[in-house]
Each structure stands twice: as structure tokens, then as C-alpha cells.
N, C-alpha and C positions, 0 to 999 in steps of 0.2 A: 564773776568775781575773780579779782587776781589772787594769786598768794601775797600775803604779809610779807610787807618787810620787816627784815631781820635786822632788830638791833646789834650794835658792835658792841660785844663784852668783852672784846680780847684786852686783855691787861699786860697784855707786857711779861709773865713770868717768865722764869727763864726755865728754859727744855722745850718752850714751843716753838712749833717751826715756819716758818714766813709761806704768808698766805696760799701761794700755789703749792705747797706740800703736806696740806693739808687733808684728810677726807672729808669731802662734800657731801653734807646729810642732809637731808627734807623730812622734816617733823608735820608727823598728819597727826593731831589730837584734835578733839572737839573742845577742849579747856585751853580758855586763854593763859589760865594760871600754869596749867603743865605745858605749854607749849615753850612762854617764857624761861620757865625753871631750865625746862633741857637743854633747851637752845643757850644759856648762860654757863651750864657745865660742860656741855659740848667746847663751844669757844675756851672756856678758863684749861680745859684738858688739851688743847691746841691744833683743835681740828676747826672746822667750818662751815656752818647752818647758812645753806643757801638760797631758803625757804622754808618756809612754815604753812599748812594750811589745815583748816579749821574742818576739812571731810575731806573725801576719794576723791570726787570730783575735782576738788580745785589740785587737790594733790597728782592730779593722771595730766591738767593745766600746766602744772608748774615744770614736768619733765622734762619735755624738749629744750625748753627756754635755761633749766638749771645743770642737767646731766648729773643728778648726785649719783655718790658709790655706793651710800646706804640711805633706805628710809625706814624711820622708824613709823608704824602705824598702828594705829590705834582701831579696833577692833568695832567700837560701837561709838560712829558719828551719822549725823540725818544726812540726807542725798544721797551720799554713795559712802556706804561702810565700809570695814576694813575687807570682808571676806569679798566684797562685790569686785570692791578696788584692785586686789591683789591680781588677781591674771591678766586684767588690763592692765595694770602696772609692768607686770611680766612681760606683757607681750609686747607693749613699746620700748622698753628697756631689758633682754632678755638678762645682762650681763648685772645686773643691778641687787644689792644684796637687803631683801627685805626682811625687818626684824619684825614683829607681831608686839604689840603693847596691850595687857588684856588683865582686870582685875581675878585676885582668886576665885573663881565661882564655876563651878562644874560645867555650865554650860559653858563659860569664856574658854575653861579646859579643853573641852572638848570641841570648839571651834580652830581654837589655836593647834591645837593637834593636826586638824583638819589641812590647815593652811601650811601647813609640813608640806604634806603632802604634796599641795598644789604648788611647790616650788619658794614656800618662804623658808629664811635658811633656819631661824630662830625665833625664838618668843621669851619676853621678859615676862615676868608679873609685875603688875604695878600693885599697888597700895588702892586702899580704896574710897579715898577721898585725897581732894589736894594736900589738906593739911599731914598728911599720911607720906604723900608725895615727900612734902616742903623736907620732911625730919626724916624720912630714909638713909640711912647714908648706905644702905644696902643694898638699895634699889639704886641710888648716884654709882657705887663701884659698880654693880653688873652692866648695867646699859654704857657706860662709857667704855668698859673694857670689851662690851661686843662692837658697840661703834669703831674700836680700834684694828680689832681683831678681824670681822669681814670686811671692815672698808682697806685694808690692805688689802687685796685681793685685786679690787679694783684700779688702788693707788698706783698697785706694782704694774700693770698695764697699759697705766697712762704715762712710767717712768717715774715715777716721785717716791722720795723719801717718805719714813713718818715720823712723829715726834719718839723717842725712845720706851717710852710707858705712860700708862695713866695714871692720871693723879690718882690716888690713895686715900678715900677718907671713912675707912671702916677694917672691913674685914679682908685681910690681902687677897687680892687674884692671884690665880693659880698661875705657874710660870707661863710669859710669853712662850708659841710656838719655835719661834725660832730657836729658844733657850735651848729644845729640848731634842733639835735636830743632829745626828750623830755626822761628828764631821770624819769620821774613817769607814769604809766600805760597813753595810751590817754585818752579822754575823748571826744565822740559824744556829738555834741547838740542834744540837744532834736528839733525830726521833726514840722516843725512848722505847726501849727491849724489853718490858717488864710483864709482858704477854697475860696483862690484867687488863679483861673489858673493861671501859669507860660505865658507870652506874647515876654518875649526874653531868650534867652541862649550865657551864657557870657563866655568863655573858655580863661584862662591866662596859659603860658608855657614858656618854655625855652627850657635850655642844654635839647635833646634829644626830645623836642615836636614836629618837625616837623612830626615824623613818629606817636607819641603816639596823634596824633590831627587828623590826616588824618583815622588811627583807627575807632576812636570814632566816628567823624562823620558819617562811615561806619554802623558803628551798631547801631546808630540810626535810620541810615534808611532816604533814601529821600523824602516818603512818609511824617514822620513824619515833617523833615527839612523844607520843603515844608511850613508848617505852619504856619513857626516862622522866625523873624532875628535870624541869628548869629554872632555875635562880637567875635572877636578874635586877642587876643595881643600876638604873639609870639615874642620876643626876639629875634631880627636879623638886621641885614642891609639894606642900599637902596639897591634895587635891587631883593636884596634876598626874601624879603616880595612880591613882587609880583611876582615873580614865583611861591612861595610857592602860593599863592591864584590860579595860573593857575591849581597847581597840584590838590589842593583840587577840584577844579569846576571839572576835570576829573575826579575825585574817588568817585565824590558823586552825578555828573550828575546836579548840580543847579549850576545858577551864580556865580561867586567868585573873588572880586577883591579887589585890596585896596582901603577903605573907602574914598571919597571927602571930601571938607569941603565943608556944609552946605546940602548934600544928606542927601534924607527924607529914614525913613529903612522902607524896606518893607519886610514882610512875605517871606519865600522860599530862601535870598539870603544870600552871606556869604560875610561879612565884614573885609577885614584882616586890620590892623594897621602899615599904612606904615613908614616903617627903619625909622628911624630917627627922626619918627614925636609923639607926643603924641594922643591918638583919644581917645575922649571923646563924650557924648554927651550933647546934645540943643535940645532947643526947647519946646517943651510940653509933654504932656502925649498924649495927643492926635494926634498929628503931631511934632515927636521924628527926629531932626536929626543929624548928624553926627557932631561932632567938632573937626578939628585938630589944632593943635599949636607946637610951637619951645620950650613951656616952659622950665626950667632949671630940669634936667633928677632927676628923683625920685628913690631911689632903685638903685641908679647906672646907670639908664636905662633911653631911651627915645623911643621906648614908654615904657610906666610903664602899668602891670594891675592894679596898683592900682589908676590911674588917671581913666580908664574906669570903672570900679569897682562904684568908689566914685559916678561918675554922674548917673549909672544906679540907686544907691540906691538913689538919689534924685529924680531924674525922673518915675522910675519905680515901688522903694518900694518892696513890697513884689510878686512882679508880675514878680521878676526878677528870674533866676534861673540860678546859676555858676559854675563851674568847673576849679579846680587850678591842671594841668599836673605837668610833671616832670620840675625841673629845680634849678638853683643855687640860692642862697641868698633867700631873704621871700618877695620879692616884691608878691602884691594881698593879703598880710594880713591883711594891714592897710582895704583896699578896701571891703576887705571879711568883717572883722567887721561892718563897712558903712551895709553892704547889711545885714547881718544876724539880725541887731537892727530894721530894719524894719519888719521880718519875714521872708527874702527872704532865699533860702536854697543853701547850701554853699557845694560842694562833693569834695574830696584831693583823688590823686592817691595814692596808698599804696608803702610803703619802696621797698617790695621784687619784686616789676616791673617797679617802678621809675629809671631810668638813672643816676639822681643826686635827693636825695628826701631833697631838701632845699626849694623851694618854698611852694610844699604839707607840707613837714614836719612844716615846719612855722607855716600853716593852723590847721595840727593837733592838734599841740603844744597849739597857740592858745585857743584851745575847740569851733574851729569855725564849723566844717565840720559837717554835718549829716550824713555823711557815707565816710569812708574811705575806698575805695575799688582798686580790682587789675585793671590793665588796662579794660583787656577782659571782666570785669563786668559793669566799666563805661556808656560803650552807652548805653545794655539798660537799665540800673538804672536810666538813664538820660530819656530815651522814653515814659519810665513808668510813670517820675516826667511828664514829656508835655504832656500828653496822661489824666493825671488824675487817674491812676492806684497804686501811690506810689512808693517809692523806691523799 
């Protein structure tokens, strides 16, 4: 079977850019009705559906014949599924930026998680029916602004433009990358002198942290882990947040769940921040613990790092010690300042292994970071700072 042709939705608005500077996407759903839908927001945002197909199979068909920059995939079609689909996809197109499309449901979680791993850069959630689909306008901004966001990647190495933003019809995305790249040399803080061990490890991320967080805590080490809380805000969904904490307790051998409210922290365990909720903390210095709330989303986000951020630097001072991953927009800047006005020390992933370098890059920009480093150096730069060794 071939892939579908692609209807023409482009209408003409004005900010879209003529057809060769476009990013070319291949939409693999099993629903004729979500294939349609995307493919009609795709175009009207001013990019270019090159195909569509209905499983893996016709989607691994359509490659050679289309070359897109991003496909989006859908997770659970008959023939060849997403998880089957995906490294074959990989391996004939290694340069190719594959997003995961997969309803809320612990397993879909936990598959999409999965597919991290094996090289997909992202996962949306979808809705869990069409009609879910049709009335999103939640799920329409996320998926076109990652359409926008990795198929540049691909666009800038075939030489092309791309349209300036994506349309807009909910809740604003978080600033473009490029917004938030510093156009004068960086500038480190200076390492702070304040000859206070580090007592927790704060880790904020986004687009692409699940894999660059599970990393780090690797190379750190459990031994070290062992020693300390760890707080961690990734950017994600209900549901999603706590599998991700399942995965980390299995990568790194220590407890792992999502934070309670009013749970005291204890040394050795790892705190995620669950979808939906902001986690901050309470309490004292000496008996610290956990604070969740609904408040009104920070950054775009709920949770925000910079809500956990803020109360470490209240609570903790210079005794805190943080780390801002990859991710979009600059939420954990405001937070990171919070903590570096007390002494506490502040580390940003670097450009050239960042996913999306808008949260770090914020940090950089800033002049908050004492060390701006590649992934692969993160953990133990971080073992070194808990250990009492230095950067």
C-alpha cells in the first residue's frame, strides 16, 4: 500500500513561507480523522505534510520516496507499531527527528519513555479520542511548535528558512530557541567561597530531559546519591512524571517517586514533581519538606523549576546545589538567580548536547552558571561539587 496523498490546506496566510522552506513531516496515525486534522494544522502553521500513513510499515515506504525532517508517530497502529517502526525508521534516515504521539495511559508512558531512549527526540500526549483531538487547542500549540522546533534542525542543513512562529491558538509556547541565545560571549559566575557542603541537588529540564536526567544521575553514581535528596522538575504530564520516576529508580538503583505533599526528604531518594502539580518546599531547615500546590503555571508550566528553585534558595541558601538540563523557554532562571544570591552554585547544559538549549541557554545568558558543561561532563562535575572536590 502506498502512503496517502496529502491534501492541500495551505491557505495563503500571511508569515507562511513558499513551499521549499518548509519542514517536511510524515504523519503515521492509524485514525483517518487525526491524520486529516494534523496534516490541516501542519500546513495552516506553514510547514509541509509530505505523507501520511495509516501504520510503520507504510510509514518505513514512504521515506526514501519523501525525505521528511520530522515524523510524527503514533504509538499503537496494526502491521508495524510505533515502538516496532521507530529504529527502522532510525536506521534508514539516521538524521530524521521522530516525535512519539501516544494517549495518557501508563503503559503509552512508559513505551514513550522507552522510545526516548532508542533515539526518538520527543513525545506528545494526545487526547483520547478524536473528538478530544478535534477541541484541543493544547495538544494543536504543542505538536506544531515541536514540528517547528526539531524540524529546524533538519531544515538548517538542507539550507532553508522557516516561517518566523507558530500559530497560536491556546496557551503561548515558551520562547523560541533562538530568542534566547546570547548574542555576546557567556559569562561564568564566579565559583562560590562559601565553604558550605552542598545538603541537596536540584535538577530542572524539559524538551529532551527525560533521557539527559537519567544520564546524569548515572554518573553520579548511587553511592554518591545515596547521600543526598534529589528534586527534580521535569516538564511533563500526569502520568508521565511518575513513570519517569519508575525509570530513574531502575537506572540508578535508589527510591524514585513523585513527591507527596507534606513528605519529609530524606538523603538517598529521588523526588520527581508531579504533571500537573507545582513542588516546592516547607518546612525548615532542619526538617525540609515537600510542598505541592495547583498554583497558576509559571513559565507556561506547572510544575515550573522555578517555583522549586525559589523555595530551595529560602530554605536551603547556599547549601543548595542545581542543575538546569535541556529544554524550551527559560523557566529555572528566575529560580537559579534565587539560589546563586545566596552562594548556592548553579551548572547549565551546553548548546552543542542540549535537545533544545532554551532553559540552559536562559541560565547562561543570564551570567548564572558556574560551569557550563556538555552532557557527558555534568555528573561528575556534579559528584565532585557533593563530594567536596570542586568542579
Amino acid at each position: 500500500m502506498m502512503a496517502a496523498p496529502v491534501p492541500n490546506y495551505a491557505t495563503g496566510h500571511a508569515g507562511q513561507s513558499p513551499a521549499g522552506q518548509r519542514v517536511r513531516v510524515l504523519i503515521a496515525d492509524d485514525s483517518a480523522v487525526v491524520r486529516g486534522l494534523v496534516a490541516r494544522w501542519i500546513a495552516e502553521a506553514g510547514h509541509e505534510v509530505v505523507a501520511t500513513a495509516s501504520n510503520g510499515r507504510i510509514a518505513l515506504e514512504s521515506m526514501s520516496r519523501h525525505d521528511p525532517d520530522v515524523i510524527l508517530l503514533d504509538i499503537d497502529m496494526p502491521e508495524l507499531d510505533g515502538t516496532q517502526a521507530l529504529p527502522l525508521l532510525l536506521a534508514k534516515s539516521p538524521g530524521v527527528q521522530v516525535i512519539m504521539m501516544s494517549t495518557l495511559t501508563t503503559r503509552n508512558a512508559d513505551i514513550s519513555l522507552r522510545c526516548l531512549a532508542l533515539g526518538a527526540v520527543d513525545y506528545i500526549p494526545k487526547p483520547e479520542s478524536n473528538r478530544g483531538v478535534t477541541t484541543s487547542d493544547a495538544f494543536r500549540t504543542d505538536l506544531i511548535e515541536r514540528v517547528r522546533l526539531f524540524g529546524s534542525t533538519r531544515a538548517r542543513k538542507r539550507g532553508l528558512s522557516l516561517p518566523v512562529a507558530p500559530v497560536s491558538h491556546g496557551t503561548p509556547a515558551p520562547a523560541p530557541v533562538s530568542a534566547l541565545r546570547p548574542t555576546s560571549p557567556l559569562v561564568l559566575r564566579p565559583k562560590a567561597r562559601t565553604g558550605i557542603a552542598p545538603r541537596v541537588l536540584l535538577v530542572g529540564a524539559s524538551t529532551g530531559g527525560p533521557r539527559a536526567v537519567g544520564e546524569v544521575l548515572e554518573k553520579i553514581g548511587s553511592a554518591t546519591l545515596r547521600q543526598f535528596p534529589v528534586l527534580i522538575v521535569q516538564h511533563m504530564p500526569p502520568v508521565f512524571t511518575a513513570v519517569f520516576a519508575e525509570h530513574l529508580g531502575a537506572r540508578t538503583g535508589l527510591p524514585a517517586a513523585e513527591g507527596k505533599a507534606d513528605e519529609r526528604l530524606q538523603p538517598g531518594r529521588i523526588y520527581v514533581a508531579p504533571g500537573g502539580r507545582h513542588m516546592g518546599l516547607g518546612g525548615s531547615r532542619q526538617d525540609v519538606t515537600i510542598r505541592l500546590h495547583d498554583g497558576p503555571v509559571v513559565n507556561f508550566c506547572r510544575p515550573a523549576v522555578d517555583v522549586l528553585f525559589q523555595d530551595a534558595a529560602a530554605i536551603f541558601g547556599a547549601s543548595a546545589l542545581a542543575v538546569v538540563l535541556t529544554g524550551m523557554g527559560s523557566d529555572g532562571t528566575g529560580g537559579a538567580r534565587a539560589l546563586v544570591e545566596t552562594g548556592a552554585a548553579v551548572l547549565a547544559q551546553d548548546e552543542a548536547t542540549s535537545t533544545v538549549w532554551g532553559m540552559p541557554g536562559s541560565i547562561a545568558k543570564a551570567g548564572l552558571a558556574q560551569a557550563i558543561l556538555p552532557l557527558a561532563e555534568i555528573g561528575p562535575a556534579l559528584r565532585n561539587l557533593l563530594t567536596g572536590q570542586g568542579a
